[in-house]
C-alpha positions as CSV (number, residue, x, y, z in Angstrom):
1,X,-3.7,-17.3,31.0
2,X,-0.2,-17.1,29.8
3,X,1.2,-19.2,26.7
4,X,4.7,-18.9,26.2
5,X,6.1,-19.0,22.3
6,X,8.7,-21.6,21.4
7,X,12.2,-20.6,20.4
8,X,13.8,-20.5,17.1
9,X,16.9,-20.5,16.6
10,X,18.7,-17.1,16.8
11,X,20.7,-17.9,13.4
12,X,17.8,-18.9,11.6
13,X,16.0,-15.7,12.8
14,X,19.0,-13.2,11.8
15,X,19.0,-15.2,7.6
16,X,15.6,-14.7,7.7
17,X,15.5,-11.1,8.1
18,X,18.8,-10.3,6.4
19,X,18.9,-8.4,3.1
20,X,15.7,-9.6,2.5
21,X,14.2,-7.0,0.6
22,X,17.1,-7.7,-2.2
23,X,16.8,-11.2,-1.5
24,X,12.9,-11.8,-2.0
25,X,13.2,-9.2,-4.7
26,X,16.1,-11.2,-6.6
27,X,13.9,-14.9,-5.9
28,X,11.0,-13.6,-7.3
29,X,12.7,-12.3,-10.1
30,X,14.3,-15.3,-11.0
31,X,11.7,-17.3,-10.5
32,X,9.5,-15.1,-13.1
33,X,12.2,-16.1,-15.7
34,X,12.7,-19.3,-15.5
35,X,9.3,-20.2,-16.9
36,X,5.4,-19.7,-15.7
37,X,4.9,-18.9,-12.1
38,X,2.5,-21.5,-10.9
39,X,1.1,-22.7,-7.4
40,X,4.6,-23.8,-6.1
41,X,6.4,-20.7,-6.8
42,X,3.8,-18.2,-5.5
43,X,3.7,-20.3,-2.2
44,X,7.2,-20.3,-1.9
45,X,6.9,-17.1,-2.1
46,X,4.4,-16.6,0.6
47,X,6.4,-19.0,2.8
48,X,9.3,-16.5,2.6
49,X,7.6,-13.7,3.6
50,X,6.1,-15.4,6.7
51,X,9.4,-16.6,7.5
52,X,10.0,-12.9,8.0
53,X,7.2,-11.6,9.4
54,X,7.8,-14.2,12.2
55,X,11.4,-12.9,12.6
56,X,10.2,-9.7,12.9
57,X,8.0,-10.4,15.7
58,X,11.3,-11.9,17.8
59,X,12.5,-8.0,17.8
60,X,8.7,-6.3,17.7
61,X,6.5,-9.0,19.2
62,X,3.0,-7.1,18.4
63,X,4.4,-6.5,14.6
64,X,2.6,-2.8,14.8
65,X,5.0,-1.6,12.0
66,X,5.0,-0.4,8.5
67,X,7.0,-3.1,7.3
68,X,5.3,-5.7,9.0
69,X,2.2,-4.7,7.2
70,X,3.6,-4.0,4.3
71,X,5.2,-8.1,4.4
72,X,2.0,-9.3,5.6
73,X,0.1,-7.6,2.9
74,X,2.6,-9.6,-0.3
75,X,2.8,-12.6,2.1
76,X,-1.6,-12.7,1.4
77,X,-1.2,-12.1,-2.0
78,X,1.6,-14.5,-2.9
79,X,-0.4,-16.9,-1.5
80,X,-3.7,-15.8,-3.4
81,X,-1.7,-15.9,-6.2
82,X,-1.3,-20.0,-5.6
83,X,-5.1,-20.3,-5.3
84,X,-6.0,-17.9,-8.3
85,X,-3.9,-19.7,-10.4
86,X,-5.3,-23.2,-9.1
87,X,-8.8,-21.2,-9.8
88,X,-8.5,-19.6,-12.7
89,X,-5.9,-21.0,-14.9
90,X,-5.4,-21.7,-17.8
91,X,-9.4,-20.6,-18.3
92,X,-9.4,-17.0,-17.2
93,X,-6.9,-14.1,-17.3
94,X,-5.9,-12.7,-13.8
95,X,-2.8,-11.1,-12.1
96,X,-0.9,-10.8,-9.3
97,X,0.8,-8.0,-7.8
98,X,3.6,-8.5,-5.0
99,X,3.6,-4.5,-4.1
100,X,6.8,-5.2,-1.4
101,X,9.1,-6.3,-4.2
102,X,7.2,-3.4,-7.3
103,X,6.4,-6.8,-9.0
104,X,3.8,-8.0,-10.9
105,X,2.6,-11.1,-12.9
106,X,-0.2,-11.3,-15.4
107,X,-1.5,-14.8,-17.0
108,X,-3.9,-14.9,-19.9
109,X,-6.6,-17.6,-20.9
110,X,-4.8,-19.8,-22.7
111,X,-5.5,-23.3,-24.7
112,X,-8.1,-25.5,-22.8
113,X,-5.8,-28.1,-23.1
114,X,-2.8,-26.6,-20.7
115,X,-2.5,-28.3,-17.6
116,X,-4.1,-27.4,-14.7
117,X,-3.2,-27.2,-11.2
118,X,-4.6,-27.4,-7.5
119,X,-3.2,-26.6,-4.0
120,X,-3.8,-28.8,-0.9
121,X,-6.6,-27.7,1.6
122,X,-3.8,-27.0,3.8
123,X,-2.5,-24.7,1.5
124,X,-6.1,-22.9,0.5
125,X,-6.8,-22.2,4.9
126,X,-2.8,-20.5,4.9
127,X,-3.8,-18.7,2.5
128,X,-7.3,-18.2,3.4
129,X,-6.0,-16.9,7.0
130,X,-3.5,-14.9,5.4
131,X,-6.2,-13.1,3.4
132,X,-8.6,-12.6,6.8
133,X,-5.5,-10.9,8.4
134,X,-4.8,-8.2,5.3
135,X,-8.9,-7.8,5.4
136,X,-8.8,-9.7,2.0
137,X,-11.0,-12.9,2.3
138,X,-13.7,-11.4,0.1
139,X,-11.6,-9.6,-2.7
140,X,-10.2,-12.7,-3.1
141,X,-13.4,-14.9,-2.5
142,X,-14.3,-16.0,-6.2
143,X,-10.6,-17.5,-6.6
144,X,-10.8,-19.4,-3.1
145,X,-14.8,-20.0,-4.1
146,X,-13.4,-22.4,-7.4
147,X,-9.8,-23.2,-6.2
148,X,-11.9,-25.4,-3.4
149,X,-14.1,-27.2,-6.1
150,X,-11.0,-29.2,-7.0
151,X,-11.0,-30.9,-3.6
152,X,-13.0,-34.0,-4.8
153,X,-13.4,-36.7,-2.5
154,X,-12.4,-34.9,0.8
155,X,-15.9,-34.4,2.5
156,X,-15.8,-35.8,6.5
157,X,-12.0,-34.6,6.7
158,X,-11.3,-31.7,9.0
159,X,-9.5,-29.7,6.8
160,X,-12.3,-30.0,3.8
161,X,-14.7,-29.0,5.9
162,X,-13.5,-26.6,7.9
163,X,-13.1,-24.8,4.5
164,X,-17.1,-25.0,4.0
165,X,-16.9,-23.8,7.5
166,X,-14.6,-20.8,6.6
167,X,-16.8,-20.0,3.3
168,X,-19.9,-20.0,5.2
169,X,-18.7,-17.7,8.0
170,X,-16.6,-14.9,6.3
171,X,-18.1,-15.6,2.7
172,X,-21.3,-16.0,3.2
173,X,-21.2,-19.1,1.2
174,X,-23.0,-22.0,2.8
175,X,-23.2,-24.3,-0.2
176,X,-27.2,-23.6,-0.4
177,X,-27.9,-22.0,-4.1
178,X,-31.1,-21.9,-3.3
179,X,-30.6,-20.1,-0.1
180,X,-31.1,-17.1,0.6
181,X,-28.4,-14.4,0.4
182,X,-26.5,-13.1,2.9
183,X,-27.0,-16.1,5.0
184,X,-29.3,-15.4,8.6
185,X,-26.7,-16.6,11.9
186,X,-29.3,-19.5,12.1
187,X,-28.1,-21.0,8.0
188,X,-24.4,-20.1,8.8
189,X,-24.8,-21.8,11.9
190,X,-26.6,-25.0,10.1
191,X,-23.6,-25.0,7.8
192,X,-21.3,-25.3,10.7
193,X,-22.8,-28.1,12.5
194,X,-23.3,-29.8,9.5
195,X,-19.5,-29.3,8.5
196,X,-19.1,-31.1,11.9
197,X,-21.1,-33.9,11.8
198,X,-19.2,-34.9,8.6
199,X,-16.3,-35.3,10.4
200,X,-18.1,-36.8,13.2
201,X,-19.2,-39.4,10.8
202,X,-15.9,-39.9,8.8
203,X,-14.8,-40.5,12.0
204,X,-17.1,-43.3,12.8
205,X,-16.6,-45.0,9.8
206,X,-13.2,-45.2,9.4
207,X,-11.8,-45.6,13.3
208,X,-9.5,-42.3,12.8
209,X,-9.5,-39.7,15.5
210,X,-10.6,-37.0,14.0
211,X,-12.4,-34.4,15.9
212,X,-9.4,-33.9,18.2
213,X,-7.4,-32.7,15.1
214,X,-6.2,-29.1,14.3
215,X,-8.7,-28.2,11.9
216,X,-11.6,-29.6,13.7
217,X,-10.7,-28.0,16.8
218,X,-10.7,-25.0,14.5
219,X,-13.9,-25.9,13.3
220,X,-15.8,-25.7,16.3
221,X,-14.0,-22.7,17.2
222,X,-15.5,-21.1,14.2
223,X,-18.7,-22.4,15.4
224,X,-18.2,-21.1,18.7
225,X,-18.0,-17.2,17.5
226,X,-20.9,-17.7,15.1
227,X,-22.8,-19.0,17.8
228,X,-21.0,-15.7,19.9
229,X,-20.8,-18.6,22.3
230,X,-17.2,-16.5,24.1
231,X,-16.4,-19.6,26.8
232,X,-16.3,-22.1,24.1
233,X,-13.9,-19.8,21.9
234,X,-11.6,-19.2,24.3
235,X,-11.7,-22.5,25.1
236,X,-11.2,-23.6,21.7
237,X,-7.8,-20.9,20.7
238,X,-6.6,-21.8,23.4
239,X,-6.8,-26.2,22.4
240,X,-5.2,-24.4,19.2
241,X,-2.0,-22.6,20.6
242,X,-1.3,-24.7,23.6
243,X,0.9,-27.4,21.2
244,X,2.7,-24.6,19.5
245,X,4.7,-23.8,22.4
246,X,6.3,-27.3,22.6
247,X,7.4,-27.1,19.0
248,X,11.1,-28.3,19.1
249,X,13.5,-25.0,18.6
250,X,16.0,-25.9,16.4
251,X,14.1,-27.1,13.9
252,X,11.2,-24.8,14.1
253,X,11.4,-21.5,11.0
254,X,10.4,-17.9,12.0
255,X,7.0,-18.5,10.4
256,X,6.0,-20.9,13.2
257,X,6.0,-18.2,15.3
258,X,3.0,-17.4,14.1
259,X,0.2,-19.7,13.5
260,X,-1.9,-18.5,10.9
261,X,-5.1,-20.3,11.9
262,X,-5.6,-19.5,16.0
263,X,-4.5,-16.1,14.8
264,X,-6.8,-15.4,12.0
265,X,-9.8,-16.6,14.3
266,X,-8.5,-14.1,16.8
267,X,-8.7,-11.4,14.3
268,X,-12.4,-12.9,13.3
269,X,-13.3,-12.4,16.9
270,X,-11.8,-9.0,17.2
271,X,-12.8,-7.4,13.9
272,X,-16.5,-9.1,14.0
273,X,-17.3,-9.0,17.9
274,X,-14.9,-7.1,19.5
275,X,-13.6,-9.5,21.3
276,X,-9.9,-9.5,22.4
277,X,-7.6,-12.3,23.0
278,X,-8.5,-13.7,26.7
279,X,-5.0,-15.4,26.6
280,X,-1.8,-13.6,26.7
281,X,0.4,-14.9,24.2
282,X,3.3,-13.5,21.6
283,X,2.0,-16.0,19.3
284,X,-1.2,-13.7,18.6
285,X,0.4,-10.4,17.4
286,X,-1.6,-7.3,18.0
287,X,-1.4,-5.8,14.8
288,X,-2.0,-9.0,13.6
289,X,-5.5,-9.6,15.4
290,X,-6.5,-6.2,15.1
291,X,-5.8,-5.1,11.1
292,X,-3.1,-2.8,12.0
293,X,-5.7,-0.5,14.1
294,X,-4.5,2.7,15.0
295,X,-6.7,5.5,16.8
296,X,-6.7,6.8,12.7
297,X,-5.9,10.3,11.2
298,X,-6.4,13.5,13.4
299,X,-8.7,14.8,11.0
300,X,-10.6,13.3,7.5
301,X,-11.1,15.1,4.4
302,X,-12.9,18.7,4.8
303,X,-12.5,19.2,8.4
304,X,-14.6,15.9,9.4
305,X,-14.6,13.8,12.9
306,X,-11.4,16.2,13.8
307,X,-9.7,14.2,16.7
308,X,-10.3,16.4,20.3
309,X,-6.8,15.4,21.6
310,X,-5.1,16.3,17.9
311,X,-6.9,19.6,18.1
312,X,-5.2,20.1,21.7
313,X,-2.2,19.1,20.8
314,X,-1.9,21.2,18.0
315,X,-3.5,24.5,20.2
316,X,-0.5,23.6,22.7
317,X,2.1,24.2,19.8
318,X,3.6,23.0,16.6
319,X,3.5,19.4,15.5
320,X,6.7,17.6,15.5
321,X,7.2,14.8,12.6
322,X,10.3,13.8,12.2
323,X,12.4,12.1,9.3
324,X,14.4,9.1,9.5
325,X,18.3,9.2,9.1
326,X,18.7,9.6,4.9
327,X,20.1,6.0,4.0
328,X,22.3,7.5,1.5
329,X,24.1,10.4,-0.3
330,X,24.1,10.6,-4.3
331,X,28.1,10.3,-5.0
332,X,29.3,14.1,-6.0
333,X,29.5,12.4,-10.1
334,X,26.3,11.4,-9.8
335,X,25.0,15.2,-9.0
336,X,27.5,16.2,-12.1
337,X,26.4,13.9,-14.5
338,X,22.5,15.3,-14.0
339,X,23.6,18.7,-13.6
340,X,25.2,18.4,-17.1
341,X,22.6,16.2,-18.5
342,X,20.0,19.6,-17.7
343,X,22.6,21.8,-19.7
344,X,22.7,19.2,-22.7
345,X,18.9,19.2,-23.0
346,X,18.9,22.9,-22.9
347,X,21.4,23.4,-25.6
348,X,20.3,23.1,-29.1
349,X,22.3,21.6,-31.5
350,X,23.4,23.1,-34.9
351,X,20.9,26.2,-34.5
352,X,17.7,23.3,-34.2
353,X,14.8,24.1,-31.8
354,X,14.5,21.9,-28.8
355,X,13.1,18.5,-28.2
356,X,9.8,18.9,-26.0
357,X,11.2,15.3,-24.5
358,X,14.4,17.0,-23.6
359,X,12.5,19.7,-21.4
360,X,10.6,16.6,-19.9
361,X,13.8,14.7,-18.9
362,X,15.5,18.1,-17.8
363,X,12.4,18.6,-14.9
364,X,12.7,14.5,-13.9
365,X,16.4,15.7,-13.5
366,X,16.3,18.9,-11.7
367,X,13.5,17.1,-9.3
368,X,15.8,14.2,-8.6
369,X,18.5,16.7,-7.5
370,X,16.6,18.6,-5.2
371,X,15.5,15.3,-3.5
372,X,18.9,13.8,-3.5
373,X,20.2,16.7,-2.3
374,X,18.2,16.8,1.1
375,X,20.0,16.8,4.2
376,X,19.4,15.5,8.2
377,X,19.5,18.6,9.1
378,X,16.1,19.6,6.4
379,X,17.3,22.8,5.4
380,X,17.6,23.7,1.5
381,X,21.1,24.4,0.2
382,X,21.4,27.2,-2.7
383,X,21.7,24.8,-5.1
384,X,18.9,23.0,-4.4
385,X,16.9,26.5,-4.6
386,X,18.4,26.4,-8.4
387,X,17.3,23.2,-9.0
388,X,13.4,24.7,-7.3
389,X,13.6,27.6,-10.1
390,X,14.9,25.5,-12.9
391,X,12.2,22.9,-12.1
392,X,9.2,25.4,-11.7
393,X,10.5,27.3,-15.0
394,X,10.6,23.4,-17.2
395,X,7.1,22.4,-16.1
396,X,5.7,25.6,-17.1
397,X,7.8,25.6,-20.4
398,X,6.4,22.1,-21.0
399,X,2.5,23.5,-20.8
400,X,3.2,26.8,-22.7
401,X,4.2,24.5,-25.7
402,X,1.2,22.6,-25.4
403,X,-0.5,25.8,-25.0
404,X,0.7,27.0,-29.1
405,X,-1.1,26.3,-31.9
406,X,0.4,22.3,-32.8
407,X,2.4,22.8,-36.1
408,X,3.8,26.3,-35.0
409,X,7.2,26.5,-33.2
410,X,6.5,27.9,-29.7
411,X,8.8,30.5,-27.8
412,X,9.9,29.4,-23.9
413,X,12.1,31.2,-21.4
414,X,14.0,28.8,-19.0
415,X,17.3,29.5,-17.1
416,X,17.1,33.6,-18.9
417,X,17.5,32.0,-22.1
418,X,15.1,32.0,-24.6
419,X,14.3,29.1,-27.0
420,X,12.2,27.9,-29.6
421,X,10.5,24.7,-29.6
422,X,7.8,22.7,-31.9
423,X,4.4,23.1,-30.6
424,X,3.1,19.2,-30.2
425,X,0.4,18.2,-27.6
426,X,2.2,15.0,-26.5
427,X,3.5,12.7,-24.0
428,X,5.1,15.0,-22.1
429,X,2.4,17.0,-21.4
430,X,1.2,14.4,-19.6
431,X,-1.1,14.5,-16.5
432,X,2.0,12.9,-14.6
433,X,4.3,15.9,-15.3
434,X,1.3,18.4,-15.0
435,X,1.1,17.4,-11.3
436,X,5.1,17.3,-10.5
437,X,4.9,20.7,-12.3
438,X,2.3,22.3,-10.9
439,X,4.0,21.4,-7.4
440,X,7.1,23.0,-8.4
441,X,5.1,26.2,-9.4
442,X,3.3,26.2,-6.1
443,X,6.7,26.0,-3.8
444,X,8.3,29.0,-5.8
445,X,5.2,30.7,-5.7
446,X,5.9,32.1,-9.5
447,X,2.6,33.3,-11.1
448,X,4.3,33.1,-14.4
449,X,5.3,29.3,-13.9
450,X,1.8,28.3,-12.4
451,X,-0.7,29.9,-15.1
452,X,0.1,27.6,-18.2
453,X,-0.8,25.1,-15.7
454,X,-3.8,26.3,-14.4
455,X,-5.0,27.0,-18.5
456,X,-4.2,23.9,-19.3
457,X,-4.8,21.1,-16.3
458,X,-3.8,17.5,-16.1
459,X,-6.4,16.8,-19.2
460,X,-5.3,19.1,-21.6
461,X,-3.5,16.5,-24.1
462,X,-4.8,12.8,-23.3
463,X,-7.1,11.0,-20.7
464,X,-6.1,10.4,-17.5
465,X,-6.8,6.9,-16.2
466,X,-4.5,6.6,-13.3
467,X,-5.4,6.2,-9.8
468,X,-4.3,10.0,-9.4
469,X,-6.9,11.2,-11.7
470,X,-10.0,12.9,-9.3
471,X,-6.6,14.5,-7.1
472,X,-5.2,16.3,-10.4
473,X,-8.7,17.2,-11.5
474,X,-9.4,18.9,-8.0
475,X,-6.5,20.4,-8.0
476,X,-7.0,21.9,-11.1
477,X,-10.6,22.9,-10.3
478,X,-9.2,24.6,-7.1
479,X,-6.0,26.6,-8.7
480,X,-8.7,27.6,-11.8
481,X,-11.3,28.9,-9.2
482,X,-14.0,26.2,-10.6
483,X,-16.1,24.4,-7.8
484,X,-13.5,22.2,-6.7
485,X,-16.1,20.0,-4.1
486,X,-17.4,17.6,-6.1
487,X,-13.9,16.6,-7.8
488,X,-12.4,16.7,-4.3
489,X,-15.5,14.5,-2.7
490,X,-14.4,12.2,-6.0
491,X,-10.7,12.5,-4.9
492,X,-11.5,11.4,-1.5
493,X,-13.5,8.1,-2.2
494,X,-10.6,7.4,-4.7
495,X,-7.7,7.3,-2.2
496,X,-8.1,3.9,-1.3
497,X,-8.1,2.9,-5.2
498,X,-4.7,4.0,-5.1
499,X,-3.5,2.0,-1.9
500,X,-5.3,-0.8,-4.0
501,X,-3.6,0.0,-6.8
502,X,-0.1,-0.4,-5.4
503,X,0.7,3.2,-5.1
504,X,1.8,5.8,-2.3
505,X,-2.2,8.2,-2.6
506,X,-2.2,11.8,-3.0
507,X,-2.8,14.5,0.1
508,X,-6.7,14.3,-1.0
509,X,-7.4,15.1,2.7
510,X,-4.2,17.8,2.7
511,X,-5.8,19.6,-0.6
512,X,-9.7,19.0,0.7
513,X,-8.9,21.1,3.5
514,X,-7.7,24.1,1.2
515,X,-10.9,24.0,-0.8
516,X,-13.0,24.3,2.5
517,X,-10.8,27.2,3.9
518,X,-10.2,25.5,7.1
519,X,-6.7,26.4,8.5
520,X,-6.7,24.3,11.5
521,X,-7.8,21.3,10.1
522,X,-5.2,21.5,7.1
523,X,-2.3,21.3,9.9
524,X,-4.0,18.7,11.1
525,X,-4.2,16.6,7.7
526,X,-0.2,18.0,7.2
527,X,1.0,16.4,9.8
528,X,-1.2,13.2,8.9
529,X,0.1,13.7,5.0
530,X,3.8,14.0,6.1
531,X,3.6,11.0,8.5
532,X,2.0,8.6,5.7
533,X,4.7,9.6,3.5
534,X,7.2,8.6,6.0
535,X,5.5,5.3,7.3
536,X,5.4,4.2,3.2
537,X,9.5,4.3,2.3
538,X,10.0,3.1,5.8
539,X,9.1,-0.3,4.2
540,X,11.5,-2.4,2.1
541,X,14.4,-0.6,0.5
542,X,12.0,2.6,-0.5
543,X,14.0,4.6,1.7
544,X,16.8,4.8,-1.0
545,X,14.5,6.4,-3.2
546,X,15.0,9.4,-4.0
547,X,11.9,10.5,-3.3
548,X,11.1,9.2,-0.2
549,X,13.0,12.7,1.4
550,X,10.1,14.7,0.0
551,X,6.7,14.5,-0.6
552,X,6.4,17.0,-3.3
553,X,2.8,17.5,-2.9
554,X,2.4,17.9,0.3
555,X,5.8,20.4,0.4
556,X,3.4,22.2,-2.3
557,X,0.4,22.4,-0.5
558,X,2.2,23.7,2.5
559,X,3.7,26.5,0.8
560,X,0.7,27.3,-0.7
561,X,-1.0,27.9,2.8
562,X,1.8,30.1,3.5
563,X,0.7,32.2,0.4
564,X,-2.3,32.2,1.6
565,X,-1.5,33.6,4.6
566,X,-2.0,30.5,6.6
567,X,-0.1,29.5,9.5
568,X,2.3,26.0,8.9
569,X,2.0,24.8,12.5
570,X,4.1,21.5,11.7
571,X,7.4,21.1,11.9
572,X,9.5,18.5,10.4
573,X,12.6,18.3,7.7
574,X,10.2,17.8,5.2
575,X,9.1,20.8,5.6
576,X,12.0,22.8,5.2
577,X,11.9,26.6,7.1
578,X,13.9,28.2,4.4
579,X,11.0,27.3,1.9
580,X,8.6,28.5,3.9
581,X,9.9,31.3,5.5
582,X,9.8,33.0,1.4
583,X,6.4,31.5,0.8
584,X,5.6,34.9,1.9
585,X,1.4,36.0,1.6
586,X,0.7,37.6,-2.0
């Protein structure tokens, strides 16, 4: 069966997705200074973001894109963010992070007596279905587990209960303390049918036609999949999106074009039973239903569950990945004002020694050139070679000094001028610029440059607690000749703290290959590395960043391989020949 969507109006479409990544990022802003961030603002904020998602799906109908993940995934947490607040505050201390718009909100427990707030039961299933789709229902579960206690007096109504229905399902929560835990099919299934004869008895009561509503409908359709009864689901998504397609056009907003609740119990069935849509319909997105599923990388860290058409594919020739169009060029003052920034920090003044700090901001400078200086084309230039060799010879200057005796004045060559600099074990030996230095060392391939690095390590001059830590620490162990495996198994299981944590993950599976010695499963992870790095600053504005035209790491680990005396069977502008082609075997 076919369901048509509705129209929306093409206007309405175009403001939605227009300059939106400045626009959300200037409302949210705005809104975070002019005064505490409560349940209206967050779902505000969520409403905007579904407003684009939907106009994104006019263009891409089955929304399989890095943005429209990446929207999907700060549309969920705005809305989260509504119910945490209505859960938590002003008792408990939480936070939200809006990862789309780098933004981030943290609330502390404050006086008992600030006021407290709720959102509607409409507003808690959105959100709740938002939260199924980004595969977030049960991080989230304690906030929608006591944001739904404040819905006094609303048992019998479809919406209250098919929240018990929802918590019972996904959550495992059928209301039972006493019960025992995870729930059998048989209590999840009492929960439903007891959600239902609530509202079968509201309904008695009070006259009001209740059953036929919405979230009754959705109720038994809940019931339906629990009961993995697959005529009466069908039966009921389709009661569900059958009145969406008569929705008036003009009036209807790009979010409408997807309805959160028939779609999130298509991704239930998918993700839980493996059953796809029966209907054919834009209104259930693929990516949408299916968590973004892809067939996953061609190979996982050392070597494992290796893909057998990746492995041909790669035996037929070199892998292509390409690079998308660089947004924009750094104006020519721009390079200038770095280039002489780099001389200022390497010039001391009135006969002093150099600031340590002045070395740090001189390799942030010399990185930022290189990168800005990239080209379509993904050949180096000479001057971005200069900036290579300056870089390399700062990061290792930065270690030797951390290296010295503290107290003592260390002595550092960089740019074939000599310099002497106060031995400290600070900041800027920091784990941070141990990593960005060590990549540096490993794409000029000078021994000199990489072995204060590998006698020092990320380590050498604070803790690391960032979600990069096990990479740097493997790394380390691997360069050093230490048994890198367990820090790399460590780095591995770690990657998806970093995804969690808001940030773009290291090349654990890139580097994991290394350790193992396995050459065709490294080009394998390359290509898998390179292509993550694109799909990230596809998203948003990241594709003016600067460093979405390398990833530095994964450039390193390639020319490394070379050194090696691997073959680099991937080709792609982030790769650039010329810097491979010298990564000549030792």
């Amino acid at each position: 069966m076919r369901i048509g969507r509705h129209q929306v109006d093409g206007a309405v479409v175009s403001a939605a997705r227009e300059d939106f990544a400045n626009r959300i990022g200037g409302q949210v802003r705005s809104m975070s200074k002019a005064g505490r961030m409560a349940t209206y603002e967050w779902t505000s904020i969520a409403e905007e973001f579904l407003d684009h998602l939907g106009a994104l799906s006019v263009e891409t109908p089955d929304l399989d894109t890095p943005e429209a993940k990446a929207v999907l995934g700060d549309a969920t947490e705005a809305a989260a963010g509504a119910v945490a607040f209505a859960a938590y505050f002003p008792h408990c201390s939480f936070h939200v992070t809006l990862n789309y718009v780098n933004f981030g909100m943290g609330y502390d427990a404050e006086d008992e007596d600030a006021a407290e707030e709720s959102v509607t039961p409409g507003e808690w299933i959105d959100a709740f279905c938002l939260a199924v789709l980004s595969d977030k229902a049960k991080w989230h579960g304690e906030a929608f587990h006591f944001a739904r206690q404040k819905f006094a007096g609303t048992d019998g109504t479809p919406a209250a209960e098919l929240i018990k229905g929802f918590m019972a399902q996904v959550l495992d929560d059928t209301g039972d303390d006493d019960a025992d835990y995870p729930p059998s099919t048989r209590h999840k299934l009492a929960a439903l049918d007891a959600a239902l004869a609530r509202i079968r008895s509201r309904e008695e009561q009070t006259g009001e036609s209740l059953l036929g509503r919405p979230h009754s409908v959705a109720l038994a359709t809940l019931r339906a999949l629990a009961a993995e009864d697959r005529a009466g689901f069908d039966s009921g998504l389709t009661a569900l999106l059958l009145p969406h397609s008569d929705l008036p056009g003009p009036g209807a907003s790009p979010g409408s074009l997807l309805p959160l609740l028939p779609v999130a119990l298509a991704a239930l069935a998918y993700r839980t039973l493996g059953w796809a849509p029966a209907l054919e319909t834009d209104y259930l997105p693929r990516a949408l239903v299916t968590g973004f599923e892809t067939r996953g990388p061609r190979v996982e860290g050392f070597g494992r569950r290796r893909r057998p058409e990746a492995v041909a594919a790669l035996a037929a020739g070199p892998l292509p990945v390409g690079r998308p169009a660089l947004e924009r060029a750094p104006a020519p003052e721009s390079e200038a004002l770095f280039d002489r920034y780099t001389r200022e920090a390497l010039t001391p003044v009135d006969g002093q020694s150099l600031a340590v700090r002045q070395l740090g901001s001189a390799l942030r400078y010399q990185e930022l050139l290189f990168k800005w200086r990239a080209s379509d084309s993904g050949e180096v230039t000479d001057a971005q070679l200069e900036n290579l060799r300056l870089a390399s010879q700062l990061g290792a200057a930065l270690f030797r000094i951390a290296l010295a005796e503290p107290g003592t004045e260390a002595r550092v060559t960089v740019d074939g001028r000599t310099f002497g600099c106060p031995a400290t074990r600070g900041e800027d030996a920091s784990a941070g610029n141990w990593q960005t230095a060590t990549a540096f060392a490993l794409i000029t391939g000078v021994r000199e440059d990489l072995a204060p690095l590998v006698l020092t390590g990320p380590t050498f001059t604070s803790d690391d607690r960032s979600a990069f830590a096990s990479y740097r620490v493997a790394l380390h162990d691997y360069l050093k000749g230490a048994d890198p495996e367990p820090a790399m198994e460590r780095a591995l299981r770690d990657l998806g703290k970093a995804r969690d944590w808001g940030f773009f993950p290291p090349p654990g599976a890139l580097l994991s290959q290394l350790v193992e010695g396995d050459e065709e499963s490294f080009n394998l992870a390359l290509a898998d590395a390179l292509e993550a790095h694109r799909d990230h600053y596809r998203v948003a504005d990241r594709a003016d960043d600067p460093d979405a035209r390398f990833d530095l790491d994964a450039l390193a680990l390639a020319c490394h391989a070379r050194r090696r005396g691997w073959n680099v069977r991937v080709e792609s502008p982030y790769l650039p020949r010329r810097l491979l082609q010298a990564a000549e075997p030792f």
